[in-house]
C-alpha positions as CSV (number, residue, x, y, z in Angstrom):
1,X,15.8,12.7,37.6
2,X,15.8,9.2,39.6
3,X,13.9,6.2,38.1
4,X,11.7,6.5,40.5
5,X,10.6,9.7,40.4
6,X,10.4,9.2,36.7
7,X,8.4,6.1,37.6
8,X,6.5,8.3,40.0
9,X,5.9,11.0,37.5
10,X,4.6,8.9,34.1
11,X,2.0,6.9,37.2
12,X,0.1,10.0,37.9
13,X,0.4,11.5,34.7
14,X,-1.1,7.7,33.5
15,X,-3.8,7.8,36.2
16,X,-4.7,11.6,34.8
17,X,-4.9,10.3,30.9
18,X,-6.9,7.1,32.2
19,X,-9.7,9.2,33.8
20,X,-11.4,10.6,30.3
21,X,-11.6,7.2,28.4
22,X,-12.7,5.2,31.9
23,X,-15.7,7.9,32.0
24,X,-16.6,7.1,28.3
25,X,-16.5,3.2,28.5
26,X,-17.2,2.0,32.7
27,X,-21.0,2.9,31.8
28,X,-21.6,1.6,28.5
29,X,-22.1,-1.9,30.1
30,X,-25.3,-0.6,32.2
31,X,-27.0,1.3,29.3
32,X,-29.8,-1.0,29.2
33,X,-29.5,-0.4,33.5
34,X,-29.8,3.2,33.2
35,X,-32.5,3.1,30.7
36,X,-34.6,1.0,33.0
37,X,-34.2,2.8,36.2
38,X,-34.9,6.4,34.3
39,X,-37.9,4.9,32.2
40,X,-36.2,5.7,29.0
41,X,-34.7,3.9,25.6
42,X,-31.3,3.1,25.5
43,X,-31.0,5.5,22.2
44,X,-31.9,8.3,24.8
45,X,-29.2,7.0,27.2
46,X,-26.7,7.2,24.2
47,X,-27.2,11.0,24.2
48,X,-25.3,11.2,27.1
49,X,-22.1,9.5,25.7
50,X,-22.4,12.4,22.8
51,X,-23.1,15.3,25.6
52,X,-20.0,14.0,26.7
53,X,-18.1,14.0,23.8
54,X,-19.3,17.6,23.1
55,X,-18.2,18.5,27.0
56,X,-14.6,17.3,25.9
57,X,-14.3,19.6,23.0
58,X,-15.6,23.0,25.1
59,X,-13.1,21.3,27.6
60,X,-10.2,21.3,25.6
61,X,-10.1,25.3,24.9
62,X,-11.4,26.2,28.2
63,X,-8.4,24.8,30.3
64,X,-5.6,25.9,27.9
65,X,-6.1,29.4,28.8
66,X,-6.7,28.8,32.7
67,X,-3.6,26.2,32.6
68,X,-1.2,29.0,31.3
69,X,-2.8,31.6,33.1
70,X,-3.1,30.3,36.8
71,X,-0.2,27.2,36.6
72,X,-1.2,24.2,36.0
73,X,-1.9,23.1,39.5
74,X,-5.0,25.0,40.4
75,X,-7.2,24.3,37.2
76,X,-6.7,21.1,37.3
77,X,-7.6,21.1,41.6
78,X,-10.9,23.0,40.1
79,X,-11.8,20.6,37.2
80,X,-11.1,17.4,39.4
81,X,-13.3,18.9,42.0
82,X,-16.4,19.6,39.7
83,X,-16.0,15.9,37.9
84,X,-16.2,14.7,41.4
85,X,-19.2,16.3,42.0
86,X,-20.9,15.4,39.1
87,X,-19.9,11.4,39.1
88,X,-21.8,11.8,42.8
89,X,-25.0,13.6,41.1
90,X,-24.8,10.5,38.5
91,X,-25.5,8.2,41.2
92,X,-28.3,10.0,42.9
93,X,-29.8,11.4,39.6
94,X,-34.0,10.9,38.9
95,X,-34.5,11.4,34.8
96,X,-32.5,11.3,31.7
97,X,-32.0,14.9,30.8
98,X,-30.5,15.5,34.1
99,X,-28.4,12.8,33.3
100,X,-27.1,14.1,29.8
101,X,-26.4,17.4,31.6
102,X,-24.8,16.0,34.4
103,X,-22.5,14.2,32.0
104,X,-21.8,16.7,30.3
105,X,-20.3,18.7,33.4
106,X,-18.6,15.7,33.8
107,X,-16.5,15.5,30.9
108,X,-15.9,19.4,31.3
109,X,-14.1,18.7,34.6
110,X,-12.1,15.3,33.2
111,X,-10.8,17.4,30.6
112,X,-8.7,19.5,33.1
113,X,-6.6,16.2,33.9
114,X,-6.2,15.5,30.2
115,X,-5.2,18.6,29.3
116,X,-3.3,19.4,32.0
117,X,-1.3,16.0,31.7
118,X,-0.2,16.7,27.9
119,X,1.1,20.5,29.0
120,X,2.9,18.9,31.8
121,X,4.5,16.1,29.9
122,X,6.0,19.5,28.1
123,X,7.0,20.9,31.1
124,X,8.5,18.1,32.9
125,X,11.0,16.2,30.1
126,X,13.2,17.0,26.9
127,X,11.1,17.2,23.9
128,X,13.5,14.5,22.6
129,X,12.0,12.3,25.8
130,X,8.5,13.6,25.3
131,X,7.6,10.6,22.5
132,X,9.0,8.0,24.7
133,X,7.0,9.8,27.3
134,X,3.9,10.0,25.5
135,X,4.2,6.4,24.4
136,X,4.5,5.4,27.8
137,X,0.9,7.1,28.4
138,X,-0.2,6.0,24.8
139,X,0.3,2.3,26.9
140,X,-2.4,3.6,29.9
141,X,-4.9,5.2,27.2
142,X,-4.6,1.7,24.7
143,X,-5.6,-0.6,28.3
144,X,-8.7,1.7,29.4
145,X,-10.8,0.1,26.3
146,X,-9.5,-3.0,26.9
147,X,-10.6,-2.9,30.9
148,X,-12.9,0.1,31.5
149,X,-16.0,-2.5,29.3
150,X,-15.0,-5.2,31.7
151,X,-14.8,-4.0,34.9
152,X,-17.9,-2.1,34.3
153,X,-19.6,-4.9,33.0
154,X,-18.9,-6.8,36.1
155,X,-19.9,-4.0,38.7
156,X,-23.1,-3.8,36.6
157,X,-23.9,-7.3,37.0
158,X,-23.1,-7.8,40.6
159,X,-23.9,-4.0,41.9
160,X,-25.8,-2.1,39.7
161,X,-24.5,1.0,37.4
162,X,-25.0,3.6,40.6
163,X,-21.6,2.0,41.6
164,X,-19.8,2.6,38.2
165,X,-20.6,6.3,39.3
166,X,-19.0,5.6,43.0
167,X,-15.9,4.2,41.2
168,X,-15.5,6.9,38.8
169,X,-16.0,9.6,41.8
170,X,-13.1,7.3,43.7
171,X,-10.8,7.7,40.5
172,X,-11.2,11.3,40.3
173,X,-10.5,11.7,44.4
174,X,-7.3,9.5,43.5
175,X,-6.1,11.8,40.9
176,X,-6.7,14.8,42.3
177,X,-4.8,13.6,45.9
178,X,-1.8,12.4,43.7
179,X,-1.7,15.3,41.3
180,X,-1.7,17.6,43.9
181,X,0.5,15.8,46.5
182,X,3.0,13.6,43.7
183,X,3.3,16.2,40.8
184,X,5.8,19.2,41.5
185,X,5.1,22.8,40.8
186,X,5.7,22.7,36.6
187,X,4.8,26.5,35.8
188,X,4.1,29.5,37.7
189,X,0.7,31.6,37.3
190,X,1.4,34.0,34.3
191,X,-0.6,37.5,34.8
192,X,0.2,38.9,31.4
193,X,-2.0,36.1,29.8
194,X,-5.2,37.6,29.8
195,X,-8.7,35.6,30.3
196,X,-11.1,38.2,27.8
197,X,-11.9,36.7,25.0
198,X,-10.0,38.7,22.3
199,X,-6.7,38.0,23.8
200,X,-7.4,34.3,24.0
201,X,-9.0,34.1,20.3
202,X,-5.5,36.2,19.4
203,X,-3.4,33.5,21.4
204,X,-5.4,30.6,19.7
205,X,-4.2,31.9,16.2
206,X,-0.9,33.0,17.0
207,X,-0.5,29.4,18.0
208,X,-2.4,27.7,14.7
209,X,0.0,30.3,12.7
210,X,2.6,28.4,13.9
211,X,3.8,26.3,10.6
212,X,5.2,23.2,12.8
213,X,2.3,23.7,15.1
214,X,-0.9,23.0,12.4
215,X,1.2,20.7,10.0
216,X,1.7,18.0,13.1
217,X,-1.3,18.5,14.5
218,X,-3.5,18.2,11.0
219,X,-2.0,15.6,10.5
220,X,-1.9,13.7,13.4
221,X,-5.5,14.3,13.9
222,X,-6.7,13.5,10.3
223,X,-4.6,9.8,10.5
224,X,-5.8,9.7,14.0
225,X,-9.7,9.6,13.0
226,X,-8.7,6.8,11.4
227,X,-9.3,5.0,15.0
228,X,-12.8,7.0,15.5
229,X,-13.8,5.7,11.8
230,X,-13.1,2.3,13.5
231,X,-14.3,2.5,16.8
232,X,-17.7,3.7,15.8
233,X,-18.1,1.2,13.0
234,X,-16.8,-1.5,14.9
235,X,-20.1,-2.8,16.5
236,X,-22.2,-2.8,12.8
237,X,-18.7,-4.0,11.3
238,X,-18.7,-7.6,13.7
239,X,-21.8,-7.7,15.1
240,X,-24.1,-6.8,12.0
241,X,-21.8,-7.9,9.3
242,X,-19.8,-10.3,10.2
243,X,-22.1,-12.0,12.6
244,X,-20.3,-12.6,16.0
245,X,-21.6,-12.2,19.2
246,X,-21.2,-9.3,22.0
247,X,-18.8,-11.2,23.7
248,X,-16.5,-12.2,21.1
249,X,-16.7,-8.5,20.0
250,X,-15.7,-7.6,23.2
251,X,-12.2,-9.9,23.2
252,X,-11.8,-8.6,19.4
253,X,-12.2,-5.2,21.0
254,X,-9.8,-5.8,23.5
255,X,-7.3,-7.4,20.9
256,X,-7.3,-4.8,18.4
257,X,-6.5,-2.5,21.6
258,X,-3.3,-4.4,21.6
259,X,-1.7,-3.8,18.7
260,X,-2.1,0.0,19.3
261,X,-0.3,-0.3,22.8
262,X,2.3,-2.7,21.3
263,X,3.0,-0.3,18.4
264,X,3.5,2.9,21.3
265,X,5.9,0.9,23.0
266,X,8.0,-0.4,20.1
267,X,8.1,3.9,19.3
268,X,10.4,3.8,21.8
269,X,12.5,1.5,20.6
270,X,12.5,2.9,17.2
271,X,13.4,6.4,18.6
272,X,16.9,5.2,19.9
273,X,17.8,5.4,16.0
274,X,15.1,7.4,14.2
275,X,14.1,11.0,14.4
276,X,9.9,11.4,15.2
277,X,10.0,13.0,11.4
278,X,11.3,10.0,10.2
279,X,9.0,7.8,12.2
280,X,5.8,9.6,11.2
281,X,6.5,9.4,7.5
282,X,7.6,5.7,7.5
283,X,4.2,4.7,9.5
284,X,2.3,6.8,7.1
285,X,3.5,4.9,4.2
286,X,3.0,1.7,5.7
287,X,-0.5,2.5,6.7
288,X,-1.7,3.8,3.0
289,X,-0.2,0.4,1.9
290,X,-2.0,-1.6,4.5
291,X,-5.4,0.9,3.9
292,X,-5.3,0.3,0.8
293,X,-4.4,-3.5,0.6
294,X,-7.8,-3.5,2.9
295,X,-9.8,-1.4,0.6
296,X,-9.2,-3.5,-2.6
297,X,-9.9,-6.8,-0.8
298,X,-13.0,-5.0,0.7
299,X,-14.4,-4.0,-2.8
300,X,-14.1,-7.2,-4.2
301,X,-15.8,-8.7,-1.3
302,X,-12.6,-10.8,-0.2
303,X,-12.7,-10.0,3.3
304,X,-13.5,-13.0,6.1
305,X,-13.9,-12.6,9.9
306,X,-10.3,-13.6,10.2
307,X,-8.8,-11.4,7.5
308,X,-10.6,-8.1,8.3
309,X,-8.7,-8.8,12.2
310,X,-5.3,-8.8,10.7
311,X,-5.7,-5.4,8.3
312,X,-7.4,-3.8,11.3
313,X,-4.7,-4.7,13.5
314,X,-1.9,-3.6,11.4
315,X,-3.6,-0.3,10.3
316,X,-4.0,0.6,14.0
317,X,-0.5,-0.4,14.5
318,X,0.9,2.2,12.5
319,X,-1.7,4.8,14.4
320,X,0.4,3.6,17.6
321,X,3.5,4.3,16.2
322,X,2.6,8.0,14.0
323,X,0.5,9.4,17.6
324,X,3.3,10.1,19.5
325,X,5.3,11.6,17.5
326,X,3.0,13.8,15.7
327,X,1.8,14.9,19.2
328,X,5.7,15.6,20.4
329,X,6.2,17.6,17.6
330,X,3.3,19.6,17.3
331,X,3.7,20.7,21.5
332,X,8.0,21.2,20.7
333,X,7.8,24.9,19.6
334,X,5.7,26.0,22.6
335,X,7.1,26.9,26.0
336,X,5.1,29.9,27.3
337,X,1.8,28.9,26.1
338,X,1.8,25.2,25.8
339,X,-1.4,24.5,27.5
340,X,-3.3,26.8,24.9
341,X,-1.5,24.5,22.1
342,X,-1.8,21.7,23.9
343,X,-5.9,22.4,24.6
344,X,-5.9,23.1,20.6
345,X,-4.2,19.5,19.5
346,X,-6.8,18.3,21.4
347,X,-9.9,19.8,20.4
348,X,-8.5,19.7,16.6
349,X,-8.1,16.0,17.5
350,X,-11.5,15.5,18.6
351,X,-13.2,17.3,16.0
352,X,-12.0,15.4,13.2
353,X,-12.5,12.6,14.8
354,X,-16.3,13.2,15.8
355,X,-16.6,14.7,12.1
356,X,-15.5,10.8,11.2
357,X,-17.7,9.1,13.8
358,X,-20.8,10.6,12.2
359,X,-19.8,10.0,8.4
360,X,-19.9,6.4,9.8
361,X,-23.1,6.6,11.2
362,X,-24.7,7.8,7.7
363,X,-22.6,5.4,5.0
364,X,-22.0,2.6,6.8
365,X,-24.8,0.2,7.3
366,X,-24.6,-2.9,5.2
367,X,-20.8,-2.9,3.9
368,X,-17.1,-2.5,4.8
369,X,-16.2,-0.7,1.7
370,X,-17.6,2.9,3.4
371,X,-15.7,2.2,6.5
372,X,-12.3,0.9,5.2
373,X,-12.3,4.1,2.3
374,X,-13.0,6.9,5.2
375,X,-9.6,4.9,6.7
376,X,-7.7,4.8,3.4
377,X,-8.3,8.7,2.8
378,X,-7.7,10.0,5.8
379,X,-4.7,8.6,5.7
380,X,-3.8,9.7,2.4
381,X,-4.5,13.4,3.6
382,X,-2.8,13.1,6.2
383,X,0.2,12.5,4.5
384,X,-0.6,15.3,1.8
385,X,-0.9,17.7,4.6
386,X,2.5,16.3,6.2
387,X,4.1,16.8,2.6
388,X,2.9,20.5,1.8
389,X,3.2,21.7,5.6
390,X,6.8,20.5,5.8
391,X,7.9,23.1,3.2
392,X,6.8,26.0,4.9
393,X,8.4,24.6,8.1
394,X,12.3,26.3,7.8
395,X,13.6,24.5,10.6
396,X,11.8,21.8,13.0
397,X,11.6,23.0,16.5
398,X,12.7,19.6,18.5
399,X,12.9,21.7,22.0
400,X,12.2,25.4,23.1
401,X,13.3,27.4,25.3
402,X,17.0,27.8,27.2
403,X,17.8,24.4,25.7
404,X,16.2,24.7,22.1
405,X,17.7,22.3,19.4
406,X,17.0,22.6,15.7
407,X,17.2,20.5,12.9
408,X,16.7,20.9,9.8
409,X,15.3,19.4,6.5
């Protein structure tokens, strides 16, 4: 493969990762917008973030199926075509439960590029290039925070939220010209995977059977609410507690999204003399150091504006460098049917993570402490579940297929 064809490749694959989180955070700007225009409360206009989120997870499963069943280009033509659609209704759209809806079917038709992107990341490089591959992407998903708020907040301001919509429908006509055009033909349609529900349920399990298959992807996802536990206590956390204003939250936002990209990209470094096992349970270490370091000073109510930056920053630096890894590893044993595991990582993924976001919305209100200690132990599981899923895990699957290589513990 040239370098620019590889250059070519990780673009559109980018550009396909980039369109879920730019549909989550473009809008959030014109809440207060929206709400006007559709004589409703901003809390109701927050619903359709959550319909969103709940579109993602029905996403997930739906495409794994269709991606190994039909290749990988068609479903993902489909799903683009439908989030097109529905960014269009956004613009035109009269009340707010049409808008939830329509936001839902959104994010059901994103989730074919997101999907489709991780299962052809699989097909397309060596698992032993699929970390540095997904740290490369790991780089497009850590900037969308950092610019989706800001370019939306500017559109807002100058053009109203309608044209947030117009751009999102723009991004998804982009992606779905490029994919189609730019990406080559990764996987043939498979007939003998079937579409009825009992064969897919039985492909789902055969697939969570897998012992290197539900020990990376536990514990990726368990660490990796660690993020959602900060992302969704982040506004009480500096706003509420600490007392600084929108927009300095929204540079801290953007900062803290920096130590997570910078953390994927030194993966890749690290990688040219450590194995992803190795990698994952070094930055788990590190981070039930750091998480706990943070929880101690949080208990004893040691914790200023200043400090708080630096634990965050390093405990989502060791979230940069564990993601890609755990992700590599968890896709390595699957060939045939890695859409259906990919779809699975996902959803698992999500789930714990939403599971996180709400037990932040009950505990924390006036305090750190509950947001810090959700960090600290899902961290610690994670590395529980990394330690007792490793023994029933003979030999680690780093590639599969005609080229499969093995090694052991």
């Amino acid at each position: 493969m040239t370098k620019a064809k590889y250059f070519q490749l990780i673009l559109i694959l980018g550009s396909m990762t980039a369109l879920g989180p730019f549909s989550i955070d473009m809008y959030l700007p014109g809440f207060s917008g929206i709400a006007q225009d559709l004589n409703t409360t901003v809390t109701n206009v927050s619903m359709s973030l959550s319909s969103y989120f709940i579109g993602i997870s029905f996403g997930q499963l739906l495409y794994g199926p269709l991606l190994d069943r039909f290749g990988r280009k068609k479903p993902l033509f489909i799903g683009l075509l439908v989030y097109i659609l529905a960014s269009l209704a956004c613009v035109f759209v009269a009340d707010i439960n049409t808008f939830i809806g329509l936001r839902f079917i959104q994010a059901v038709g994103s989730c074919a590029a997101t999907v489709a992107s991780v299962a052809m990341v699989r097909d397309l490089f060596p698992v032993k290039e699929i970390p540095n591959v997904l740290s490369k992407l790991m780089l497009v998903l850590g900037l969308s925070p950092m610019l989706a708020p800001t370019i939306g907040g500017y559109v807002t301001s100058y053009y109203g939220w309608h044209v947030v919509f117009l751009i999102l429908m723009g991004m998804g006509i982009f992606v779905l010209i490029t994919s189609q055009m730019g990406l080559p033909i990764t996987r043939k349609p498979d007939t003998t995977i079937s579409l009825r529900p009992r064969p897919i349920i039985k492909n789902f399990i055969s697939i969570i059977k897998v012992p290197q298959f539900y020990t990376y992807a536990l514990t990726g996802a368990i660490s990796f609410s660690g993020l959602f536990t900060y992302v969704a206590a982040s506004p009480i956390l500096f706003m509420t507690i600490l007392k600084v204003d929108a927009q300095i939250y929204g540079w801290i936002f953007a900062f803290m999204s920096v130590s997570f990209i910078g953390a994927s990209q030194l993966n890749s470094l690290f990688l040219r003399r450590f194995s992803s096992e190795q990698m994952i349970f070094a930055s788990l270490i590190t981070q039930i150091i750091f998480s706990s370091i943070f929880l101690i000073l949080a208990i004893n109510d040691s914790l200023d504006l200043y400090t708080t930056i630096i634990m965050l920053f390093l405990f989502l630096g060791c979230l940069g460098i564990s993601n890609p890894n755990t992700a590599a590893l968890t896709l390595a044993p699957f060939s045939k049917n890695a859409g259906s595991a990919s779809a699975l990582m996902g959803a698992t993924q999500l789930g714990l993570g939403a599971f996180a976001s709400f037990a932040v919305g009950i505990f924390v209100k006036n305090s750190m402490v509950p947001m810090v200690a959700i960090m600290t132990c899902t961290t610690i599981i994670a590395f529980i579940i990394l330690n007792i899923g490793k023994r029933k895990i003979k030999k680690t699957i780093l590639n599969s297929g005609d080229d499969e290589i093995m090694m052991g513990h």
